[in-house]
N, C-alpha and C positions, 0 to 999 in steps of 0.2 A: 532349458527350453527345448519342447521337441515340436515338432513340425509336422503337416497333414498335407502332402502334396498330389493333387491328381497331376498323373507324369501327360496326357495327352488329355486335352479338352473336346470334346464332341461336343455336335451342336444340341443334344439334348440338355447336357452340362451347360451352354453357354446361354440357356434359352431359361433354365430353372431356376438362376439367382441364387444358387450356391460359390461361397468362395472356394478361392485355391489360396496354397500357400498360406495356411492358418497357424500359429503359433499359439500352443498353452506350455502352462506351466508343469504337467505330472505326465508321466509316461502314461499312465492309468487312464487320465482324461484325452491323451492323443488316441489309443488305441481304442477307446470306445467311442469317442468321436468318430474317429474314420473309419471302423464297426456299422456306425449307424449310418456313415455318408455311403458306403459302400449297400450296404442291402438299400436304402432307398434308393441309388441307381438303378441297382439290378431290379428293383420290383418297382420302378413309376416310371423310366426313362422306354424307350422306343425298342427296345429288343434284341437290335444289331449288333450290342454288345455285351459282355458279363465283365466284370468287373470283379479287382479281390484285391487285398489288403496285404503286402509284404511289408515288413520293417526292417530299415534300412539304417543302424547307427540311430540317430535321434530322430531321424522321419519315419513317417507314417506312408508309405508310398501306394495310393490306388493306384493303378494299372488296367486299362482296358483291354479285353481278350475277347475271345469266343462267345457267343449268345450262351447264357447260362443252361439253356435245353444241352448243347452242343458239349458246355463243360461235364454234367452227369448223366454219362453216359451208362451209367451202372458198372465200371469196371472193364466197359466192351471198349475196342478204341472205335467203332461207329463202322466201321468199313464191312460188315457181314462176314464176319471171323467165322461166326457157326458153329462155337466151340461151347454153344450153352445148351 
């Protein structure tokens, strides 16, 4: 059995009628599940945050981070390095 856990719910998440805590049956089917629960965050939910998929033993772990603008940054870390 592996599992799809968002580890932090925002109230986008709580407003969208997605579950947490999902159970299947195939490693294949967790990580495309939370593949697809993860880009639909980052592309319908509010912006505030970006969202990514680490696998953790039999979970499927989303995690909330940085606005996905703020994640690709293109290599720069954002601070006006100046070194392009």
């Amino acid at each position: 059995m592996f599992n799809i856990v968002v580890d932090r719910e925002c109230g986008c998440f709580r407003r969208s009628g997605m579950s947490n805590n999902i159970s299947v049956d195939s490693k294949d089917e967790a990580l495309t599940k939370s593949l697809e629960m993860k880009n639909h965050m980052n592309d319908k939910f509010c912006g505030k945050h970006g969202f990514s998929v680490q696998e953790d033993g039999n979970n499927f772990v989303i995690t909330m981070g940085a606005p996905v603008a703020q994640q690709s940054s293109g290599g720069c870390c954002g601070g006006g390095c100046g070194t392009h």
